[in-house]
C-alpha positions in Angstrom: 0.0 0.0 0.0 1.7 3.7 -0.7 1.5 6.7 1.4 -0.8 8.0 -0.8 -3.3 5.7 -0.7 -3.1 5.2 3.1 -3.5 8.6 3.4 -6.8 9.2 0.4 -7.9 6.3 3.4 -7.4 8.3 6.0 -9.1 11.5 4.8 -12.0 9.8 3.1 -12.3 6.9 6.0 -13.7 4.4 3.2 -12.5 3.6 -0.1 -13.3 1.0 -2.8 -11.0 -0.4 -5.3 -12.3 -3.4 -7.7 -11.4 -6.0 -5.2 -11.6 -4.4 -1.4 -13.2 -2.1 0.8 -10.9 -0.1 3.3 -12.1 1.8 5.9 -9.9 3.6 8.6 -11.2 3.2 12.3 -10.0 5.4 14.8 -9.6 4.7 18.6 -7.4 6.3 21.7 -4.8 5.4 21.0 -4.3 3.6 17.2 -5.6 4.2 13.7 -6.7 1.0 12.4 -6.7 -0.2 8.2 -8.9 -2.5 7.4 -10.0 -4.4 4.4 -12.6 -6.8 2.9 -13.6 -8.1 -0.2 -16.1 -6.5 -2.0 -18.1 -9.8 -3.1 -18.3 -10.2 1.0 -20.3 -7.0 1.2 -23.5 -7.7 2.9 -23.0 -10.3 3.9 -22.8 -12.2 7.3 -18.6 -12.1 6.4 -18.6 -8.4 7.0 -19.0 -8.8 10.5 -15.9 -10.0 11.2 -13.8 -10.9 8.0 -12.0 -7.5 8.3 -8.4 -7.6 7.7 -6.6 -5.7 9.7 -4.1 -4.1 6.8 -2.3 -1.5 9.1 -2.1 -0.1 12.7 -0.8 3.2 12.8 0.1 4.5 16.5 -0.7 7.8 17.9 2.6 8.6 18.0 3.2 8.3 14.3 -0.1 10.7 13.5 
């Protein structure tokens, strides 16, 4: 993933590609990147097939 795209992820907070969704979840003390397949989409999957892509750490925001 390039800085560019975690960053368009960042701002936006979700973001589709032809294969994924990413969202970017933020909490106290980590920003989280996390992925799922688009044909998983509403489905029961998208409860908890995230993939975790990235944690960023406060200190590194």
């Amino acid at each position: 993933m390039t800085t560019e795209f975690e960053n368009r992820i960042i701002r936006e907070g979700i973001v589709d590609t032809r294969k994924y969704r990413y969202v970017c979840n933020d909490y106290a003390d980590r920003r989280e990147i996390k992925r799922l397949p688009l044909e998983d989409l509403d489905t029961t999957a998208a409860i908890d097939g995230w993939e975790t892509v990235k944690v960023i750490r406060a200190e590194e925001v």
